[in-house]
C-alpha positions in Angstrom: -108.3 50.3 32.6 -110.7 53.4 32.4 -112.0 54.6 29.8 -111.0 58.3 28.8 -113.6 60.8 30.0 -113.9 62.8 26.3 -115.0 59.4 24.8 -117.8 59.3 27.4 -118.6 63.2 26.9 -118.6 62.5 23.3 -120.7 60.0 23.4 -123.2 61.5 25.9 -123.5 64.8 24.1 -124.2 62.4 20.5 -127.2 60.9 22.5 -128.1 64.1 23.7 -128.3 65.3 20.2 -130.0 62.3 18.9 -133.4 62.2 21.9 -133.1 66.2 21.2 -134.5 65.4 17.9 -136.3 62.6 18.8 -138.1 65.5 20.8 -138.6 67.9 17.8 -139.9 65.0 15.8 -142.5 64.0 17.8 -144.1 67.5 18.9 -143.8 67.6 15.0 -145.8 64.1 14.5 -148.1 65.6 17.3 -149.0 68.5 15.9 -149.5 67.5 11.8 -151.5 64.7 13.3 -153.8 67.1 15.1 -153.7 69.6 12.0 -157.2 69.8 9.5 -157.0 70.8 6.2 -159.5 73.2 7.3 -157.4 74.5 9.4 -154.5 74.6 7.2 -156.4 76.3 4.6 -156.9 79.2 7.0 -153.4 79.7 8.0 -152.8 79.9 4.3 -155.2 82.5 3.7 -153.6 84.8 7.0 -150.5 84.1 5.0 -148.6 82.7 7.9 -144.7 81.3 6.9 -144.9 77.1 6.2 -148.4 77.5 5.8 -148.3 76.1 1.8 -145.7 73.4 3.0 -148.4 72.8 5.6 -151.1 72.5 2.8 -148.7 69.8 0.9 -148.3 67.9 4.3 -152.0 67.5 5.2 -153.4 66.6 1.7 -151.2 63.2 2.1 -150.1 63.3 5.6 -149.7 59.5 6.5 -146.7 59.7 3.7 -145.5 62.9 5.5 -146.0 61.1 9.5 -144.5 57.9 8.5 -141.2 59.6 7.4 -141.4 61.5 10.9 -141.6 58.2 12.8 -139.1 56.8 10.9 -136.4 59.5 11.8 -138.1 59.3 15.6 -137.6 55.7 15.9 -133.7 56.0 14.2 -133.3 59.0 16.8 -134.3 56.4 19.6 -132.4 54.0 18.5 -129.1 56.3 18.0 -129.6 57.2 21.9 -130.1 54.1 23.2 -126.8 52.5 21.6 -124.8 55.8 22.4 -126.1 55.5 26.1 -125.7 51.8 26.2 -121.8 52.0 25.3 -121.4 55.1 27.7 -122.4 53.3 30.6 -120.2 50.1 29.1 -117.8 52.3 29.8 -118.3 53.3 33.4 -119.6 49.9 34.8 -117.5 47.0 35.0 -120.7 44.8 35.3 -122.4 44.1 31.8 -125.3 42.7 33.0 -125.7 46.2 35.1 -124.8 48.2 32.4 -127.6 47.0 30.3 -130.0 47.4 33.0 -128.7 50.8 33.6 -128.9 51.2 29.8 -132.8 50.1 29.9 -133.6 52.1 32.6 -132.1 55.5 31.5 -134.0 54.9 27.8 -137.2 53.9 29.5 -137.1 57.1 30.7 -136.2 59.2 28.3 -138.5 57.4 26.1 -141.7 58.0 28.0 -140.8 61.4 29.0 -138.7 63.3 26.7 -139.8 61.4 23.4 -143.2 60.3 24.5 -145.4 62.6 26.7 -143.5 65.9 26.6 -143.0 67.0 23.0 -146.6 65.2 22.5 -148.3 67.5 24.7 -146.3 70.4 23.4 -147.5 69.7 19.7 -150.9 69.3 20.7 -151.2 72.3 22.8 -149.2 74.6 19.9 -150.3 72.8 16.8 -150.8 75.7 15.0 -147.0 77.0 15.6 -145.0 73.4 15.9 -147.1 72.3 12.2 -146.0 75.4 10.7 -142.4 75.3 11.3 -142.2 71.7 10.8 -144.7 71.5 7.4 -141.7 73.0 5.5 -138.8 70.3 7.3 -141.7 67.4 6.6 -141.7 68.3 3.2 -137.7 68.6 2.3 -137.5 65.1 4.5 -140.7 63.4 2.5 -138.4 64.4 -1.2 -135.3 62.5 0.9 -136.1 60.0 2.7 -139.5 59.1 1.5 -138.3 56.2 -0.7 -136.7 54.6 2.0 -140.0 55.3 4.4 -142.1 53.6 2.1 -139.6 50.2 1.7 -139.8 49.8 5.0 -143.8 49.8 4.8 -143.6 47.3 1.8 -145.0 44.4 3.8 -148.1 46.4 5.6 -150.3 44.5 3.1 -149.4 41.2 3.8 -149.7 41.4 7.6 -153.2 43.4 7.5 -156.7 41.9 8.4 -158.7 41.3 5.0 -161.9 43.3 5.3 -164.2 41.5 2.9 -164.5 37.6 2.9 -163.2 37.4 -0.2 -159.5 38.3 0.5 -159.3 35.6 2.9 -157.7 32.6 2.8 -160.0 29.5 1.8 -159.6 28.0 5.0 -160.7 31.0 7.1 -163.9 31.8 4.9 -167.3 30.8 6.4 -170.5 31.3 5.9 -171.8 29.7 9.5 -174.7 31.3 11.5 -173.9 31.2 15.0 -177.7 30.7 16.4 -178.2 33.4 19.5 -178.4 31.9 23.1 -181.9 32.3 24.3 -181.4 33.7 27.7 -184.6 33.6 29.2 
């Protein structure tokens, strides 16, 4: 039996919603990323709207770009599932409607989330770090606990710097004697 066509329009218009701000989010990432405190500083002093929100936002921004990702990423994910059962709907192969699925999202991954609003926020930082500085900020007091539990394990999974922090076994001390190439 077919589906009904409002439960495919619903669902469409959902993922349409979701990459839409999957979009916002990262010309937003773009554009804080790109942002100096220098540069903040002076948009302060014109007295430009979301410039102190912009000040908060660069004086700690990996807290305030990891809470961006982390609604990006959900957005992604909220499309791709939405589209996914959409096209369940319309094909009567699985196997195709997954590919179809994959394709669509690779897509709209590279082009609406990835390139486009990138190049936007870069171009306009000045503009798309103002009027997200103040959204960052209200998103950061939210979701930031839940941004950082996900993070928990960076540590653990990062290259030691000194010798020191490494494991016994991977500590040495060995000179490798140069090749004489003549």
């Amino acid at each position: 039996s077919r589906p009904e066509t409002p439960m495919i329009a619903q669902l469409v218009a959902l993922a349409v919603l979701s990459i839409v701000a999957a979009f916002l989010l990262s010309a937003a990432e773009a554009a804080l990323f790109r942002m100096s405190r220098v540069r903040a500083g002076e948009l302060l002093d014109e007295g430009r709207g979301g410039a102190k929100s912009l000040t908060t936002v660069v004086g700690d921004s990996a807290a305030y770009l990891a809470v961006l990702a982390f609604l990006r990423v959900g957005a992604e994910a909220t499309c791709a599932v939405l589209i996914t059962f959409a096209v369940l709907q319309l094909v009567t192969s699985d196997a195709w409607a997954l590919v179809i699925s994959i394709g669509v999202m690779v897509v709209v991954s590279f082009v609406v989330v990835g390139v486009s609003p990138r190049t936007l926020g870069r171009q306009h930082y000045d503009t798309v770090a103002l009027w997200a500085a103040p959204i960052a900020v209200g998103l950061r007091r939210v979701l930031g606990p839940v941004a950082r539990g996900c993070c928990w394990q960076k540590p653990v999974f990062r290259q030691p710097h000194r010798v020191a922090d490494q494991p016994a076994a991977f500590r040495t001390r060995r000179v490798i004697p140069a090749v004489d190439t003549n």
